[in-house]
C-alpha positions in Angstrom: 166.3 154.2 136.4 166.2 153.7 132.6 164.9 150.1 132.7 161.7 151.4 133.8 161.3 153.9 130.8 159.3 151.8 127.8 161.5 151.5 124.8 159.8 152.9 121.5 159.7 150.9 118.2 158.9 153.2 115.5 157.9 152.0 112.1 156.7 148.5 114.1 156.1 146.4 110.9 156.7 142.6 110.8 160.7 143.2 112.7 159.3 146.3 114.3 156.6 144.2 115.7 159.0 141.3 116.7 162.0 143.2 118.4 159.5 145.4 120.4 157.8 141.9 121.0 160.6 140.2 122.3 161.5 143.5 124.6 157.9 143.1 126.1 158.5 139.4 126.6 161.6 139.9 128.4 159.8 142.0 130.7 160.3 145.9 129.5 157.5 148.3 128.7 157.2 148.9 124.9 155.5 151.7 122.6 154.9 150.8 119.1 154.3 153.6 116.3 153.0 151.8 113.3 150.5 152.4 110.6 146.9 151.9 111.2 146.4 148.5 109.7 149.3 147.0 111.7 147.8 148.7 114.8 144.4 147.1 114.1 145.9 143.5 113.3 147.0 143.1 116.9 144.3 144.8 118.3 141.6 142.4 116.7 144.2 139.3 117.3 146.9 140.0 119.5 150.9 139.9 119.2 152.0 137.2 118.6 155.9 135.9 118.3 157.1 133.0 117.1 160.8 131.6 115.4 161.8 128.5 114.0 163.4 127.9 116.9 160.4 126.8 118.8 159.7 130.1 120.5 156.0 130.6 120.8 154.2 133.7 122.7 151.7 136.3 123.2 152.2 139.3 124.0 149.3 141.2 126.5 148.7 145.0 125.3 147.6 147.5 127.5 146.7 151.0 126.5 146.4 155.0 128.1 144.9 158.0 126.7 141.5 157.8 124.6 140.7 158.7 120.8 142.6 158.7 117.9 147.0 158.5 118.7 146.0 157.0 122.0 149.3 155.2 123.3 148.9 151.3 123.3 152.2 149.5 125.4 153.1 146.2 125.9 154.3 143.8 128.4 
């Protein structure tokens, strides 16, 4: 079924980040491709969304493969 195939976000900046984080919150898998500093932001603190709306969340990563490219998803 395609709902259980994770979506991919590439070029996850500040949207990027946000679409793919809303995705994850809503339950799908998610694969971001970003650049290295973005990838290392929410690895040292997390993904965090947020809207003016009142929406607050965090978003848990988990990751396969090893070494440099590994895949990090989240949910």
């Amino acid at each position: 079924m395609i709902l259980d195939k994770p979506i991919g976000v590439a070029g996850a900046g500040s949207i990027g980040c946000f679409v793919g984080g809303m995705y994850a919150a809503a339950g799908r898998r998610v694969a971001l491709l970003a650049r290295p500093r973005v990838i290392e932001e929410i690895e040292a603190n997390g993904l965090r969304l947020t809207s003016f709306e009142g929406f607050d969340r965090r978003i848990r990563q988990y990751r396969r493969g090893a070494g440099h490219g590994q895949e990090r998803r989240y949910r």
